[in-house]
C-alpha positions as CSV (number, residue, x, y, z in Angstrom):
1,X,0.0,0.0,0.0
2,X,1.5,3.2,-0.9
3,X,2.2,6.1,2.3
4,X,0.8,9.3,1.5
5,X,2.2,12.6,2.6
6,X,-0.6,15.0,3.8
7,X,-0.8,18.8,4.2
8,X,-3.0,20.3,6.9
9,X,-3.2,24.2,6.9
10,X,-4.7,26.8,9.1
11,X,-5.2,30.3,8.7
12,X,-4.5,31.6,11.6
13,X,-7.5,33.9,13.5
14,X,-8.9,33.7,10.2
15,X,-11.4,36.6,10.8
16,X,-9.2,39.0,12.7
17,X,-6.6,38.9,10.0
18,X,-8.7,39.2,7.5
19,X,-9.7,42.6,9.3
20,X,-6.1,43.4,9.9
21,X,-5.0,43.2,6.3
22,X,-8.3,44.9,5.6
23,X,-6.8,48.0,7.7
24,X,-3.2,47.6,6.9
25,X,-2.1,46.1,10.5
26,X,-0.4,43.2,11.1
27,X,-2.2,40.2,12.8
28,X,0.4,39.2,15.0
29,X,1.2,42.8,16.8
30,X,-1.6,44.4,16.5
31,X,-4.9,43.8,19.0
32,X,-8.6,43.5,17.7
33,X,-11.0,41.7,18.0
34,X,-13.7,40.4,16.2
35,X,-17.3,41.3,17.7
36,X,-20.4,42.7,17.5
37,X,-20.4,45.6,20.4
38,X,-24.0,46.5,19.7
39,X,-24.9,43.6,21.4
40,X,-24.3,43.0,25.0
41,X,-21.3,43.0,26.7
42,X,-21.7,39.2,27.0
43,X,-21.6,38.9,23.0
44,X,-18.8,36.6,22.4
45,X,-15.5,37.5,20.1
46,X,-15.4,35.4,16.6
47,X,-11.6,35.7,16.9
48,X,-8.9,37.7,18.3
49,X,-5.6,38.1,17.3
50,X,-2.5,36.3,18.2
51,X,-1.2,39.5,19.4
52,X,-4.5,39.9,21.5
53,X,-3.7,36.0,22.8
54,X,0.0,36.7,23.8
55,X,-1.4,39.0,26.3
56,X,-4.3,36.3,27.9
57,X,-7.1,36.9,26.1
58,X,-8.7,33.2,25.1
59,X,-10.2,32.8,21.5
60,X,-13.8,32.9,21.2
61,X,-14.3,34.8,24.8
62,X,-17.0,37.5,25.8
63,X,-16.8,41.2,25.7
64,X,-16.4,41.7,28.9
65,X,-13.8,39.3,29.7
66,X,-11.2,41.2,28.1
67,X,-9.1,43.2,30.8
68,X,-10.1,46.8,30.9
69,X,-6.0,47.6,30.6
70,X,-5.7,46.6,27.0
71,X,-6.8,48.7,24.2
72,X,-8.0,47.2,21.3
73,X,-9.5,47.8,17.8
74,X,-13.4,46.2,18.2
75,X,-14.1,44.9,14.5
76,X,-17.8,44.2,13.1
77,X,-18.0,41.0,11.8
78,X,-18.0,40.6,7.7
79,X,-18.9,37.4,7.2
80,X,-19.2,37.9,3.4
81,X,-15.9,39.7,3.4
82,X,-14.1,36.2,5.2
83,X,-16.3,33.7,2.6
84,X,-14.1,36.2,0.0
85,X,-11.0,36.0,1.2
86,X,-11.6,32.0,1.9
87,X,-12.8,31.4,-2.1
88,X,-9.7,33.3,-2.8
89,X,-7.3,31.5,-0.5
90,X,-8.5,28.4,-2.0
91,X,-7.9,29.2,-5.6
92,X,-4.4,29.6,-4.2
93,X,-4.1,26.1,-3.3
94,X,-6.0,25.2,-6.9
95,X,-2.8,26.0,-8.5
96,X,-0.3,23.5,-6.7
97,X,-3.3,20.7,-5.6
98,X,-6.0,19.3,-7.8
99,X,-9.6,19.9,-5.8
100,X,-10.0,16.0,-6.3
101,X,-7.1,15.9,-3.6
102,X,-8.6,18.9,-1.2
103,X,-10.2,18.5,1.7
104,X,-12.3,21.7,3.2
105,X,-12.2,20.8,6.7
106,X,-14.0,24.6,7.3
107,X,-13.6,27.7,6.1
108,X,-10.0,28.6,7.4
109,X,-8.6,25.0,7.3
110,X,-8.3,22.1,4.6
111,X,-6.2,18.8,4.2
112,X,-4.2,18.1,1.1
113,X,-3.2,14.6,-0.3
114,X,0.2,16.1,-1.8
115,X,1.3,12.4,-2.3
116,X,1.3,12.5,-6.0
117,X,2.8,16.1,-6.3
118,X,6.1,15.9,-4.8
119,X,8.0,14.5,-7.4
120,X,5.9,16.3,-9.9
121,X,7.3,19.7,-8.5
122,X,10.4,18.4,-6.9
123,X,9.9,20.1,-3.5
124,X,9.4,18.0,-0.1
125,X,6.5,18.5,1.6
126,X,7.6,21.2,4.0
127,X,9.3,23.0,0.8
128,X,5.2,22.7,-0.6
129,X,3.5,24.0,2.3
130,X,6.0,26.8,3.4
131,X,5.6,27.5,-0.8
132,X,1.8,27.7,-0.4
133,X,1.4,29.6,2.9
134,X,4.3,32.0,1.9
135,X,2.0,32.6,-1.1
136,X,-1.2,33.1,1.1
137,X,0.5,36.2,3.0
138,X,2.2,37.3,0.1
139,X,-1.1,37.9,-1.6
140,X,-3.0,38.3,0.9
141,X,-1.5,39.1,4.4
142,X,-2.7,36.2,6.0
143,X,-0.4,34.3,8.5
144,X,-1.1,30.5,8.2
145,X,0.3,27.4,9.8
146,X,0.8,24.3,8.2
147,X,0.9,20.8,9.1
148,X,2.0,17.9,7.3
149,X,1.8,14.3,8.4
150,X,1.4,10.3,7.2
151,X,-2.1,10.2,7.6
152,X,-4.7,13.3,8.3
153,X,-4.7,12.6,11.9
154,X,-0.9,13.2,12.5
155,X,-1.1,15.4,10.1
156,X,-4.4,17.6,11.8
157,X,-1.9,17.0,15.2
158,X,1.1,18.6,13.6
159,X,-0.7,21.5,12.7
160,X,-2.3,21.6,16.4
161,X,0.5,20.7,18.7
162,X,3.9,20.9,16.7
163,X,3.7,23.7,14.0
164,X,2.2,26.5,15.9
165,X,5.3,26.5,18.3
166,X,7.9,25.9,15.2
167,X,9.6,29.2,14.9
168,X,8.6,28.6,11.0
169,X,4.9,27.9,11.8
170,X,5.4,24.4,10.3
171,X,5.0,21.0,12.0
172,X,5.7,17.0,10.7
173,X,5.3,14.0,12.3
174,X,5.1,10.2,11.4
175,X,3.8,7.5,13.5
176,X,7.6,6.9,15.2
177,X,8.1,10.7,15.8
178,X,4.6,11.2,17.3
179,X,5.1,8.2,19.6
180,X,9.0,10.2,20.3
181,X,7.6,13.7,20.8
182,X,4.1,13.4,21.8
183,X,3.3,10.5,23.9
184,X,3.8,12.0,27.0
185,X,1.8,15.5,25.9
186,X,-0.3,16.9,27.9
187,X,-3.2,18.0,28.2
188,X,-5.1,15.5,26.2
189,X,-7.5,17.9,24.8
190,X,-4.8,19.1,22.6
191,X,-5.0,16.6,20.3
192,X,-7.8,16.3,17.7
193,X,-10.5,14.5,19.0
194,X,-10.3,14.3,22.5
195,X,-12.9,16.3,24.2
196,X,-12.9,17.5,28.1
197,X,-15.5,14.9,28.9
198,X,-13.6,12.5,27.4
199,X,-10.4,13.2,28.6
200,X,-12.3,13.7,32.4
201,X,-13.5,10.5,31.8
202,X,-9.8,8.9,31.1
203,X,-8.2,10.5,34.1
204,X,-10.9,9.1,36.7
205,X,-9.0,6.0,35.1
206,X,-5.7,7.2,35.6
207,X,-4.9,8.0,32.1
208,X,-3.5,11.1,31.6
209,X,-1.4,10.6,28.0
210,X,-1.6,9.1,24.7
211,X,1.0,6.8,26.0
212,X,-1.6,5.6,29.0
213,X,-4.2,5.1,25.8
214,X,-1.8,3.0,23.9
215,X,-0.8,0.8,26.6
216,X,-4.2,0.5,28.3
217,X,-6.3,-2.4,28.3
218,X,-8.5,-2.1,25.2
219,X,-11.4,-4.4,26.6
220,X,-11.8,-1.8,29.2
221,X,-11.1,1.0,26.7
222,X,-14.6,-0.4,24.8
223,X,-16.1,-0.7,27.9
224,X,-16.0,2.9,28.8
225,X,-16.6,3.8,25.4
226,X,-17.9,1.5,23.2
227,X,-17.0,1.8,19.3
228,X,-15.8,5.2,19.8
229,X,-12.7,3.4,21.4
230,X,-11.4,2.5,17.9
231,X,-10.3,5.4,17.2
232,X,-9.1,6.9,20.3
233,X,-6.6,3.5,20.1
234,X,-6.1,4.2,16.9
235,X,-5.2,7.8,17.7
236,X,-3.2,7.0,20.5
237,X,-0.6,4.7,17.9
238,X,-0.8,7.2,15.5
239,X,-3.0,5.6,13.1
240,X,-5.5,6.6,10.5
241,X,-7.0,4.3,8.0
242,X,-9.2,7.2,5.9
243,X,-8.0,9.4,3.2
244,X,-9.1,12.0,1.2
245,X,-10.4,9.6,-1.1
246,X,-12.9,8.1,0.9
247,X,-14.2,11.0,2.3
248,X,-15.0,12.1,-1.0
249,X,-16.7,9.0,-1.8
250,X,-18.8,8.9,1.4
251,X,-22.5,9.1,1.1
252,X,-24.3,9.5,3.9
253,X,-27.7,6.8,4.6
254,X,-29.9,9.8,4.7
255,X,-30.3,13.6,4.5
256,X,-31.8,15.9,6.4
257,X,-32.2,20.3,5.9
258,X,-32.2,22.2,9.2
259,X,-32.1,25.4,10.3
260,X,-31.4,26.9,14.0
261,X,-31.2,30.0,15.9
262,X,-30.7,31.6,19.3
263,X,-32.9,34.4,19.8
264,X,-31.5,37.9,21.0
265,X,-33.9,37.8,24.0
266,X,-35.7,35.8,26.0
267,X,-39.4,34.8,24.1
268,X,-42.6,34.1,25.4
269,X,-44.6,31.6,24.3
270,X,-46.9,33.5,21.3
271,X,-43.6,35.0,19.3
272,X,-41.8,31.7,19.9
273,X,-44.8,29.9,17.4
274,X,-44.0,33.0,15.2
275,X,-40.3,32.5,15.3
276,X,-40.8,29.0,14.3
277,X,-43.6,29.6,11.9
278,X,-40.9,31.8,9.8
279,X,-38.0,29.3,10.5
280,X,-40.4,26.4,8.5
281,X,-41.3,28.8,5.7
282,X,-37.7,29.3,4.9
283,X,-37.2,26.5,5.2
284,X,-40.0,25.2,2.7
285,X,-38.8,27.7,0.2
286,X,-34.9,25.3,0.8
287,X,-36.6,22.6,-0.4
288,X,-38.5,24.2,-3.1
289,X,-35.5,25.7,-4.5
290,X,-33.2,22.1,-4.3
291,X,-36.1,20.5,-5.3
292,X,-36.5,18.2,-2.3
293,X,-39.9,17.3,-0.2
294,X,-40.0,15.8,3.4
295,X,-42.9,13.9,5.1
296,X,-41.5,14.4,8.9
297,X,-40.4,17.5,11.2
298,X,-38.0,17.8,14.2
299,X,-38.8,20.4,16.6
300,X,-36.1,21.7,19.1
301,X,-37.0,24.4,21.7
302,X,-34.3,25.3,24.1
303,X,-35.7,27.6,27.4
304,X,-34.2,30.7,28.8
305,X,-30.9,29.7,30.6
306,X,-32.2,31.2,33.5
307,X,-35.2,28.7,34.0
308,X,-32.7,25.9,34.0
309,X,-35.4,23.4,32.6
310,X,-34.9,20.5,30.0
311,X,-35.8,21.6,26.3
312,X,-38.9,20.6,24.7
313,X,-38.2,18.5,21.8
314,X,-40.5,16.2,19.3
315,X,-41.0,15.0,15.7
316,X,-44.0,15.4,13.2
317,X,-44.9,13.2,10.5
318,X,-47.1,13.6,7.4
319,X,-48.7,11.7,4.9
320,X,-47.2,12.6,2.0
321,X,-43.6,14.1,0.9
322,X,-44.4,17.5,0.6
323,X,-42.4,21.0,0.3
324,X,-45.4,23.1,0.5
325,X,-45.8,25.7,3.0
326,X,-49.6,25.0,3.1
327,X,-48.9,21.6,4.6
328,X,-45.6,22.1,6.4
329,X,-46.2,25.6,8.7
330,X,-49.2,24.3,9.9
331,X,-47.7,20.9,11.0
332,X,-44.6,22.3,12.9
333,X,-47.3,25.0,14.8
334,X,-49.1,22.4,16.3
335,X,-46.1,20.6,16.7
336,X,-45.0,23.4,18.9
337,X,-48.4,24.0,20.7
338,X,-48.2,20.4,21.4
339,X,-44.1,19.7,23.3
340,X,-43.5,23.6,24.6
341,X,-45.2,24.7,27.8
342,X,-46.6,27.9,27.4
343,X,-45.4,29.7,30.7
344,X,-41.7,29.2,29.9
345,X,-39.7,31.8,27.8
346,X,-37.7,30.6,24.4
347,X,-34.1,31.1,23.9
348,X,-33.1,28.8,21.6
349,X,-35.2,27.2,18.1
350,X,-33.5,24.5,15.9
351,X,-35.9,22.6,12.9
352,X,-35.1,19.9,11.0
353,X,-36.7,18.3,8.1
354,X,-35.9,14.7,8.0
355,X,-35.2,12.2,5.6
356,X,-35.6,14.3,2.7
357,X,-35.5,13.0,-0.5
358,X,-35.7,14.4,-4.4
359,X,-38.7,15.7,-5.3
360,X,-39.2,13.9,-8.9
361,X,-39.7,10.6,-6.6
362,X,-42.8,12.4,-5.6
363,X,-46.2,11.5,-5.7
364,X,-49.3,12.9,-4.9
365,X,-51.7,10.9,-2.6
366,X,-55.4,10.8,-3.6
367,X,-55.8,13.1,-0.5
368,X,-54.3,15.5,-1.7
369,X,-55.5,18.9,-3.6
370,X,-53.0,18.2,-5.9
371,X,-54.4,21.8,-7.8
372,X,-53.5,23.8,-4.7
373,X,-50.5,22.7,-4.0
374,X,-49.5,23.2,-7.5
375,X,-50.8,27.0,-7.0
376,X,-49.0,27.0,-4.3
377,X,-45.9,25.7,-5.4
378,X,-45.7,28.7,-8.4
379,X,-46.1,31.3,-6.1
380,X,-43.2,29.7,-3.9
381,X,-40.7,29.5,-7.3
382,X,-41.7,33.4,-7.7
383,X,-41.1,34.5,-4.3
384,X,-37.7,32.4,-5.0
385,X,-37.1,33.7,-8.0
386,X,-37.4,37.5,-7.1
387,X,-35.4,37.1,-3.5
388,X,-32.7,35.7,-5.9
389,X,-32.9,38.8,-8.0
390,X,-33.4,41.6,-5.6
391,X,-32.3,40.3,-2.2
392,X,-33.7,38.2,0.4
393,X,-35.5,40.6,1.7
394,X,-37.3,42.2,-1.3
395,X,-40.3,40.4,-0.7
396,X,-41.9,39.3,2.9
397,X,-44.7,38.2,4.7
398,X,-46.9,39.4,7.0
399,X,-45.6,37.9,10.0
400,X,-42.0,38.8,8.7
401,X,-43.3,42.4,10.4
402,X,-44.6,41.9,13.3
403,X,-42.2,43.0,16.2
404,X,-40.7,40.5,17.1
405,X,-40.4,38.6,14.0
406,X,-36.2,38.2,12.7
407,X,-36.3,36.9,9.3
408,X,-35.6,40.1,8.0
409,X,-32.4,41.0,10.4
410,X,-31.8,36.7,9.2
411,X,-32.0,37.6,5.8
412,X,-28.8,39.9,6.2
413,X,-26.4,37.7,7.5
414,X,-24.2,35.0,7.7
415,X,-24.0,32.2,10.6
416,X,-26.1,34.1,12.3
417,X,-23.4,37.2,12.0
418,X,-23.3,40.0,9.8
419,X,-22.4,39.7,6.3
420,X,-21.1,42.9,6.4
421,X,-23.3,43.5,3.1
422,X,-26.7,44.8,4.5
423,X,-29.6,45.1,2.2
């Protein structure tokens, strides 16, 4: 079987860099952060830079945990501005690495199968990757980290553990160096994978290291943790059977759309069916436009933090695969009247359409007005058609107005954040 040579790279605090080069600073001495201050002070920070880090201040921490001592530069977030940069990053990479051998891991971080390309361009792997992240800042002004390994998981560990203390931001391990350099590394969390309740979990055991992993007792391991052991043995050897190949050949058993979203306030019970109403017509107008139908719903209501109650959760199902809003909104509405009490407040809404399947393997049942729903499905296409001409939020609903409604703040962003491109 022939060893392949992976690349792992990571733009570092992708979002405050891109702000940085965006104002003519430099990432790694200069402090901003990445925040909406219009919010409260408890909003969290997308990213800070490494300059902001060297002085204490964790990634992805709230407003009002930053020490009052340090000035900083407070940065809007742009999330259309990043996606740019990203698409443009990548066509970088597009130049040394076919897209057949790219991994997008997310949207500051991909693996690359460089197995086939080092002869091809005579360089060793570190030569490639110091080639293709010199390029990045070159280009761009965006500091990145690269990691290059024998499999994606060392290679994913180099990046994590080895390269981002290499005085050249590059790391590389095989299976012997990892067991040299790493067994013995602690915390466990560092390494991909291991979360803190499993790595809580492992030191009520004793184990404290990879090396405990490797040398542990893997009946026991599977007894604490079932099929999920696997890899954590695997892990703790150094091992990684998949490749970028069969990642790009996985198809999943099923599909599902979903949408989710954690509401600025606390809600009470009658805006909470409105919020949920809207979520399910955007997301019938999804499956309209991918051409997809559904016959079951998954309802997720999440309480205000301060009631400290379990959520209120549930499924729907219907007779027939449908996309229609007629038939959907409804359903989820007394879905919701049905699993949520009405004296708690809302915080938190997630909806998922399950099992969804393509729409030409559709078929009316004879209890269906198959007239009306083919009405109804015209007007959806042109409400589709002239959102994707003039902007999401060139045509609305009634309830899209009422005051407490948030499609239309929705329709302007991205993840939730600002796209930096309000319409």
């Amino acid at each position: 079987m022939k060893e392949h040579i992976y690349i792992c790279i990571d733009l570092k605090s992708f979002y405050a860099s891109v702000e940085c080069a965006q104002r003519g600073l430099d990432a790694m001495t200069a402090n901003l952060v990445v925040a909406d201050m219009s919010r409260t002070e408890k909003t969290i920070c997308l990213a800070v830079t490494p300059a902001m880090k060297a002085l204490g201040v964790r990634n992805r921490c709230r407003i009002f945990e930053i020490p009052s001592h340090i000035k900083y530069i407070a940065a809007v977030p742009r999330m259309q501005l990043y996606i740019d940069y990203a698409a443009e990053i990548y066509s970088i990479y597009l130049k040394y690495i076919s897209k057949d051998d790219i991994h997008v891991y997310s949207i500051d971080e991909v693996f690359m199968d460089v197995t086939d390309y080092l002869d091809m361009y005579n360089l060793s792997a570190r030569q490639l990757g110091q080639t293709i992240i010199g390029e990045i800042y070159d280009k761009l002004k965006i500091h990145a980290v690269c990691g290059i390994g024998s499999n994606l998981y060392l290679a994913k560990v180099a990046l994590d553990i080895t390269a981002k203390h290499a005085s050249d931001f590059v790391g590389e391990l095989t299976e012997e160096s990892y067991r040299q350099s790493l067994w013995d590394h602690r915390p466990l969390t560092d390494f991909w994978r291991i979360g803190a309740g499993t790595a809580k979990r492992l030191a009520s055991y004793g184990i404290l290291t990879m090396r405990d992993i490797a040398q542990a007792d893997e009946d026991f391991l599977y007894h604490l943790f079932g099929i999920d052991a696997e890899l954590l043995i695997d892990h703790a050897w150094g091992r990684e059977p998949v490749t970028i190949a069969d990642i790009k050949s996985y198809k999943p058993g099923f599909n599902c759309l979903s949408s989710g979203q954690v509401l600025p306030f606390d809600y009470p019970f009658e805006d909470g069916r409105l919020i949920v109403k809207e979520m399910m017509d955007l997301l019938c107008l999804d499956l309209v436009a991918k051409q997809l139908v559904t016959k079951s719903i998954t309802l997720y209501v999440g309480y205000s933090n301060r009631l400290n109650v379990p959520s209120a959760h549930g499924s729907v199902s219907l007779d027939d695969e449908t996309n229609s809003d007629l038939l959907l909104i409804p359903a989820v509405a007394s879905l919701y009247e049905k699993i949520v009490n009405p004296h708690y407040t809302i915080k938190r809404v997630n909806i998922s359409c399950n099992h969804v399947v393509p729409e030409e393997y559709h078929q009316y049942s004879f209890f269906t007005d198959a007239e009306e729903l083919a009405k109804n499905r015209r007007m959806q296409e042109a409400v589709i058609s002239i959102k994707n001409k003039f902007g999401k939020n060139a045509i609305l609903k009634g309830m899209n107005l009422e005051e407490h409604a948030t499609t239309r703040e929705r329709n302007t962003q991205i993840g939730g954040h600002r796209s930096g491109k309000e319409t």
